[in-house]
C-alpha positions, 0 to 999 in steps of 0.5 A: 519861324518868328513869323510864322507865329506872329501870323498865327498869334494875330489870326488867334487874337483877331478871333477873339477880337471877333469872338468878343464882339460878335458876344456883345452885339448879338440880339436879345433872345426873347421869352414869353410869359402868359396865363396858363391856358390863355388861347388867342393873339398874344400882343406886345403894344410898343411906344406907350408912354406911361408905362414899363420898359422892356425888362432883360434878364441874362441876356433875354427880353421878358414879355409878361403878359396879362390875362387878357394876353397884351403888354404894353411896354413904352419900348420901342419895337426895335427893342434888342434887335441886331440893327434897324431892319432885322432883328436878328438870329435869336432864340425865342420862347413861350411859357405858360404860368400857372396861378403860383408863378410857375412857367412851363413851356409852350410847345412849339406846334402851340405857337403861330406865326408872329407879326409886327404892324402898325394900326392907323387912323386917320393917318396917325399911327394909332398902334405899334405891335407884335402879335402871335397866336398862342393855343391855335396856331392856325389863327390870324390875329391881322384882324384883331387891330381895332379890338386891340386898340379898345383894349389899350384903351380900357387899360390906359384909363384905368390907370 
């Protein structure tokens, strides 16, 4: 009998031990912020220096994205992946806000299929970014690189 419940007690405390560590090493879920009524290729612009880091909130990355639907963020693209490769079983979200702050959430037939890739030139990695079409979920944003790579620029050089 006495060993009956040392085999159960290590099955429930080997549980928990998993439990616990599944819970902290899970991936980050994501939530995106744009304009309300912003349509077009949503763009997270990774490994910029100069500017913000990711923000995390319970558990989630915050993309706040400006009018022009880009954040840049000196974060590298792995950012609260599960490991090097794969970012994991994660919940991903899509807000609107509105001009007073408020957000309300993008329907999925709204969203397109997002993609993480690099733009080089000359053989220097020029961009790393995530994009996803928001409003049009047919769009391709493959070809939006150079358009996004003057952007990044603008918006470098104003500050």
């Amino acid at each position: 009998m006495r060993r009956k419940g040392f085999h159960i007690s290590g099955s429930v405390v080997i549980f928990f031990a998993l439990a616990i560590y599944w819970w902290i090493s899970r991936p980050l879920d994501e939530a995106f912020y744009v304009p309300e009524d912003f349509e077009g290729c949503a763009s997270i612009v990774y490994d910029i220096q100069g500017v913000s880091a990711l923000e995390v909130k319970n558990h989630t990355i915050q993309y706040h994205l400006d009018k022009d639907g880009i954040l840049l963020t000196s974060s590298p693209a792995d950012f609260g992946w599960e490991g090097q490769t794969s970012s994991g079983f994660h919940t991903t979200e899509y807000y609107y806000v509105n001009k007073n702050g408020k957000a309300s959430e993008i329907p999925i037939e709204h969203i397109g299929q997002g993609t993480l890739g690099e733009y080089s030139e000359n053989g220097r990695v020029r961009l790393t970014r995530y994009a996803v079409p928001i409003g049009n979920k047919e769009m391709s944003c493959e070809d939006e690189y150079y358009n996004l790579d003057k952007l990044v620029d603008e918006k470098l050089n104003k500050k």
